[in-house]
One Martini backbone bead per residue (centre of mass of N, CA, C, O) as a GRO file, in nm:
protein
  221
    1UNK     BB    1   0.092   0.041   0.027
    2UNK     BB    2   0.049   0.365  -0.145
    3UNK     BB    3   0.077   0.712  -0.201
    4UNK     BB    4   0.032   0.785  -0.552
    5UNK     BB    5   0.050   1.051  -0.539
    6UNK     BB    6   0.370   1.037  -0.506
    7UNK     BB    7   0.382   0.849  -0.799
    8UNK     BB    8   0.429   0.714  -1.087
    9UNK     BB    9   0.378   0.529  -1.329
   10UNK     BB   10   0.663   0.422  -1.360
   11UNK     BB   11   0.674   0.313  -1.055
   12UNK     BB   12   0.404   0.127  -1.087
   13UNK     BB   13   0.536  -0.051  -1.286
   14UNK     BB   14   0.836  -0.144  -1.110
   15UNK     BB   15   0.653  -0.309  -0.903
   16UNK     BB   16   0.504  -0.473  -1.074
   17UNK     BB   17   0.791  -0.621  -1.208
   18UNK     BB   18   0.784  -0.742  -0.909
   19UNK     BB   19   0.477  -0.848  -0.817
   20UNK     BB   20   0.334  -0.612  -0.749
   21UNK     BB   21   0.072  -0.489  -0.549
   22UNK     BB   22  -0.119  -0.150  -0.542
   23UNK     BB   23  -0.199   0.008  -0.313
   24UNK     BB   24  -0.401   0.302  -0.263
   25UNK     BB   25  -0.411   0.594  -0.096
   26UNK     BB   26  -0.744   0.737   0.015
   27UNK     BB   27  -0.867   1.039   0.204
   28UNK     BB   28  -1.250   1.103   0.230
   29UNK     BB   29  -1.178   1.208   0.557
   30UNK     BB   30  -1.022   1.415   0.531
   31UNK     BB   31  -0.757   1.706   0.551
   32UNK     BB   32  -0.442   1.798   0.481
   33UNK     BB   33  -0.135   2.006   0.508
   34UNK     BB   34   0.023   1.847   0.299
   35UNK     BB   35  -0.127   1.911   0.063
   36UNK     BB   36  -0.218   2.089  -0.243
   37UNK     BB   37  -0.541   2.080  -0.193
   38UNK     BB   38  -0.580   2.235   0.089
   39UNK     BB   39  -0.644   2.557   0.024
   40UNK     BB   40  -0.899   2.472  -0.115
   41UNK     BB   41  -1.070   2.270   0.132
   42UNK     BB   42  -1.034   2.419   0.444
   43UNK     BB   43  -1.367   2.509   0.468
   44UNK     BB   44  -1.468   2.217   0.502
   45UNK     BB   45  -1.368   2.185   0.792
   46UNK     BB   46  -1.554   2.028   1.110
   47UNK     BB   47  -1.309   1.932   1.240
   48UNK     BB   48  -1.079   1.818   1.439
   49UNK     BB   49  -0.806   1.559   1.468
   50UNK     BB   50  -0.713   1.351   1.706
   51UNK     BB   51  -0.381   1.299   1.709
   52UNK     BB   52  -0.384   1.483   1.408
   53UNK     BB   53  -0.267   1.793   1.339
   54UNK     BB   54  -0.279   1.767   1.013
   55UNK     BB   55  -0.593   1.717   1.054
   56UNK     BB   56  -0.934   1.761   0.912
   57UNK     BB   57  -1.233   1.740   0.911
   58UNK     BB   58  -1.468   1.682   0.586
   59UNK     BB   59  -1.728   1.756   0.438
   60UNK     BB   60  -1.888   1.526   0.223
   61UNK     BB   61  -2.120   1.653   0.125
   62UNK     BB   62  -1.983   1.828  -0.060
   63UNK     BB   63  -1.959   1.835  -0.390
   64UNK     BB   64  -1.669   1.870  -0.457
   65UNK     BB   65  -1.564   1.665  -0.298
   66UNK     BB   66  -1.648   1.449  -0.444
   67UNK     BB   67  -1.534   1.499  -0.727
   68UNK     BB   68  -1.257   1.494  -0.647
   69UNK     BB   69  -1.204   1.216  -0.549
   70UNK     BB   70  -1.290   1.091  -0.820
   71UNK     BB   71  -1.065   1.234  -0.983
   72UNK     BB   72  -0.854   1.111  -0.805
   73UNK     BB   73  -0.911   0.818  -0.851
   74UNK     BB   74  -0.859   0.840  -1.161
   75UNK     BB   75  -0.567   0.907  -1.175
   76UNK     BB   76  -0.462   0.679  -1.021
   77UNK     BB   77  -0.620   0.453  -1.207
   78UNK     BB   78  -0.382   0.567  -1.447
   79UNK     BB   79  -0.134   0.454  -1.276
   80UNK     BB   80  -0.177   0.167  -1.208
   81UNK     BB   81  -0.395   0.041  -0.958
   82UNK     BB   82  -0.503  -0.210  -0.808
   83UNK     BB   83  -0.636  -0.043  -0.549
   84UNK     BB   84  -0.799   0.093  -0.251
   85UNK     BB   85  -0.733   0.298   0.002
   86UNK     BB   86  -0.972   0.371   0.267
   87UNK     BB   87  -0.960   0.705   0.481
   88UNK     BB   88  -1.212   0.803   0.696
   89UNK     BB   89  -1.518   0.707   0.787
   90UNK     BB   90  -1.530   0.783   1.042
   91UNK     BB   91  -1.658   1.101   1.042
   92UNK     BB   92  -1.938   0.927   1.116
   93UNK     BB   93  -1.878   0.958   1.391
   94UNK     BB   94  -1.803   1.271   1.429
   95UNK     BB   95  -2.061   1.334   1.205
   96UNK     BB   96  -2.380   1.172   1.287
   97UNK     BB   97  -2.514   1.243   0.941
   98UNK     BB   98  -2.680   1.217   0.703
   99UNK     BB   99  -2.488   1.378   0.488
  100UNK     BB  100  -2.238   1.209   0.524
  101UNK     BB  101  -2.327   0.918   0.487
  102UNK     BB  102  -2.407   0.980   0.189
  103UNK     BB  103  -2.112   1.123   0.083
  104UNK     BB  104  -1.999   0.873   0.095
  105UNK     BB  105  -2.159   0.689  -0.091
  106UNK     BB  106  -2.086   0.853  -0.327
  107UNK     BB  107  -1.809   0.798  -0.336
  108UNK     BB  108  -1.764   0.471  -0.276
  109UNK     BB  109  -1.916   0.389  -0.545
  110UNK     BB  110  -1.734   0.587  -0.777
  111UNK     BB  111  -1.530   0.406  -0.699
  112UNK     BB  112  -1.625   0.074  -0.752
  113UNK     BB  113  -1.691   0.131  -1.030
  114UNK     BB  114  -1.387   0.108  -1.140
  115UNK     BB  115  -1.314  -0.236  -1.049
  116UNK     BB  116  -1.172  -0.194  -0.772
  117UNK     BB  117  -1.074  -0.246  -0.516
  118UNK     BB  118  -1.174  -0.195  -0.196
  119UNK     BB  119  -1.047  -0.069   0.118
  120UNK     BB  120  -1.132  -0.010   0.470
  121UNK     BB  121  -1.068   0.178   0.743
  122UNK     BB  122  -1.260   0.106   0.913
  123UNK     BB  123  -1.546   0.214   0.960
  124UNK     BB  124  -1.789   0.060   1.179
  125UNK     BB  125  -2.027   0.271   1.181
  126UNK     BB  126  -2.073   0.272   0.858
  127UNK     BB  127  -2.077  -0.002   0.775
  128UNK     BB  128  -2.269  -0.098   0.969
  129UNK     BB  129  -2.524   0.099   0.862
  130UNK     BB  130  -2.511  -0.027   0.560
  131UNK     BB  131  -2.580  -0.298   0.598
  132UNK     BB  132  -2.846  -0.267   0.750
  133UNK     BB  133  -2.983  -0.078   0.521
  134UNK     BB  134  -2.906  -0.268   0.253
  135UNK     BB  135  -2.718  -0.582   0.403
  136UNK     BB  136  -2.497  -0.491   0.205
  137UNK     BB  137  -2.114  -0.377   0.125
  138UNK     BB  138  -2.054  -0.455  -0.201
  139UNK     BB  139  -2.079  -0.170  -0.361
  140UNK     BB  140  -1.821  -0.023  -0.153
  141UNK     BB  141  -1.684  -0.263  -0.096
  142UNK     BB  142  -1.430  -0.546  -0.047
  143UNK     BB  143  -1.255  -0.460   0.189
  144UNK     BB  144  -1.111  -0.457   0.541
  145UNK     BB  145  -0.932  -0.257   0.760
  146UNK     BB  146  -0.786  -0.321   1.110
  147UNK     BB  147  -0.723  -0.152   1.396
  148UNK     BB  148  -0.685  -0.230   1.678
  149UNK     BB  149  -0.775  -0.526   1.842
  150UNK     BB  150  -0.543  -0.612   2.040
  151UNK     BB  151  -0.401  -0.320   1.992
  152UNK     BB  152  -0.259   0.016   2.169
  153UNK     BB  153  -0.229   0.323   2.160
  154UNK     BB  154  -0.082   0.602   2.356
  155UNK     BB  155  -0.028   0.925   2.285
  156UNK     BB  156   0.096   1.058   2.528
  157UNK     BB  157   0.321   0.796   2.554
  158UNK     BB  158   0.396   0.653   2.292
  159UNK     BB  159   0.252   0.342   2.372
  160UNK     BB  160   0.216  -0.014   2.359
  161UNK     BB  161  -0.070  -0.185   2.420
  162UNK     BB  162  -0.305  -0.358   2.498
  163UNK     BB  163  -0.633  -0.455   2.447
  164UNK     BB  164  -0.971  -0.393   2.519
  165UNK     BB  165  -1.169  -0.629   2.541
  166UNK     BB  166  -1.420  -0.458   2.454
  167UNK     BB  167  -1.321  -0.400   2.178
  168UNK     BB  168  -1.190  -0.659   2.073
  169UNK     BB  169  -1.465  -0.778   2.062
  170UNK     BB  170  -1.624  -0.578   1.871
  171UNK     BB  171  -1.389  -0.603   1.623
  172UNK     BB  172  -1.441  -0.881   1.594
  173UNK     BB  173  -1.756  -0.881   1.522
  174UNK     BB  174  -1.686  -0.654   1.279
  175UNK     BB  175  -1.547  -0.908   1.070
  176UNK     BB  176  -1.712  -1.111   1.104
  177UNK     BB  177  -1.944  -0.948   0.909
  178UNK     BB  178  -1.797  -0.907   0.705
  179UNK     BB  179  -1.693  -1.180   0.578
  180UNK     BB  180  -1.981  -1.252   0.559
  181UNK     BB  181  -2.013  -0.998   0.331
  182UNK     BB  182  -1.735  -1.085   0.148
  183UNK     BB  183  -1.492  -0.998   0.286
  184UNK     BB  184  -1.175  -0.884   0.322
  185UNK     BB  185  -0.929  -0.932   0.551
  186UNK     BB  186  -0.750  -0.684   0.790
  187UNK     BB  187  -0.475  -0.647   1.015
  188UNK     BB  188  -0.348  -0.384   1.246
  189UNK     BB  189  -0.077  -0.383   1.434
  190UNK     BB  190   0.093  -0.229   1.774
  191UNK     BB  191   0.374  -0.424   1.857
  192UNK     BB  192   0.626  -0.581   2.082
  193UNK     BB  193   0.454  -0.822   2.164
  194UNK     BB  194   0.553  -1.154   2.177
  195UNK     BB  195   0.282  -1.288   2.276
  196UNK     BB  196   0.063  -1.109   2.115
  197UNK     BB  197   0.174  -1.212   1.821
  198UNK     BB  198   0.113  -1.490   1.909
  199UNK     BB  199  -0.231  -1.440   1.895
  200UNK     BB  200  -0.278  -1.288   1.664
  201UNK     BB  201  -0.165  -1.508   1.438
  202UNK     BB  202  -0.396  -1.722   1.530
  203UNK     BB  203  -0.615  -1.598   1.472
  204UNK     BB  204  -0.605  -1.527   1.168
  205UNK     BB  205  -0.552  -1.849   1.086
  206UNK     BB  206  -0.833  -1.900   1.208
  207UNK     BB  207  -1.007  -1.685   1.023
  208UNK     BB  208  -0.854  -1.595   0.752
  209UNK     BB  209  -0.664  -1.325   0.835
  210UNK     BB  210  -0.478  -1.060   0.714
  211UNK     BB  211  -0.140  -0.941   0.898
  212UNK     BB  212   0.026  -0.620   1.032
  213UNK     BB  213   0.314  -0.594   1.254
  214UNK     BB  214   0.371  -0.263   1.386
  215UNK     BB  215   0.598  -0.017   1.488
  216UNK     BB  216   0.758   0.258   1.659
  217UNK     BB  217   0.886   0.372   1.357
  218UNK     BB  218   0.620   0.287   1.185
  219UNK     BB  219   0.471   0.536   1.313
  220UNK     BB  220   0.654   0.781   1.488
  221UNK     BB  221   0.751   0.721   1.818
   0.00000   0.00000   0.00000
């Protein structure tokens, strides 16, 4: 997974003949300040985002956003992306909204016709919501990252925890929710309790989904 808006269709050439599958990030609920287009879009930001100083979510219902998205998904997948990896759809969680919601759907809906896979990094609001009301979320994603299903960061002291039981087990049911909704599931965890990785790992086998476990160096603390 890499962020393709800063490589070339030439890098990901390069990738490709290397047998690597490319998805790329694309954060469709909040706006960076070190994007190109942040003082474009930073009139929609409508609230900060805690513990992610560069971030403010995003009006996702304003039509320009939306159109942008579009047209950003469009760039990427001519620079020959195989799927999207979509952040931050959790801002319906932050601004639990009719037209948030919509704005979503909207959004994921037009990255999903592309043909491409999408995988969502949590969003488990949003997407229990969309399930609820729909049946299935196979029109708007093929696959679910969850981070920090086992593992928890403390932003305070930069320090990495086991997670708590009580939210381990909502997100193991939330996994498993989309599972049967025939998604493909991947888990992100963050730790270096070797106890810990391998309950991760069994845990994973078990239930045949795929994981990746980062440290304190690939978070930046």
């Amino acid at each position: 997974m890499i962020d393709a808006q800063y490589f070339s269709k030439k890098d990901i050439r390069k990738l490709h003949a290397d047998g690597t599958k490319v998805y790329s990030y694309l954060n469709i609920g909040s706006v960076e300040n070190f994007r190109p287009y942040y003082k474009t879009y930073e009139h929609l930001a409508i609230g900060d985002y805690e513990n992610w100083e560069e971030e403010k979510w995003i009006n996702v219902a304003d039509k320009d956003w939306q159109e942008f998205m579009d047209t950003l998904a469009g760039k990427l997948k001519k620079k020959g992306v195989d799927g999207f990896f979509i952040d931050n759809c959790d801002v319906y969680d932050y601004a639990h909204k009719k037209d948030i919601f919509d704005g979503l759907t909207v959004i994921l809906k037009k990255i999903r016709a592309m043909g491409k896979p999408v995988v969502v990094n949590g969003g488990d609001i949003y997407v229990t919501a969309y399930q609820s009301r729909y049946g299935s979320a196979a029109d708007i994603m093929t696959g679910v990252n969850q981070e920090s299903v086992w593992s928890r960061i403390d932003f305070t002291t930069k320090t990495f925890h086991t997670q708590k039981k009580t939210e381990r087990e909502y997100f193991c049911q939330y996994l498993q929710a989309c599972k049967a909704d025939g998604m493909d599931v991947y888990l992100l965890e963050y730790t270096t309790d070797h106890k810990l990785i391998r309950r991760i790992k069994k845990y994973c086998r078990k239930k045949k989904y795929d994981y990746y476990i980062a440290d304190s160096l690939e978070l930046g603390i």
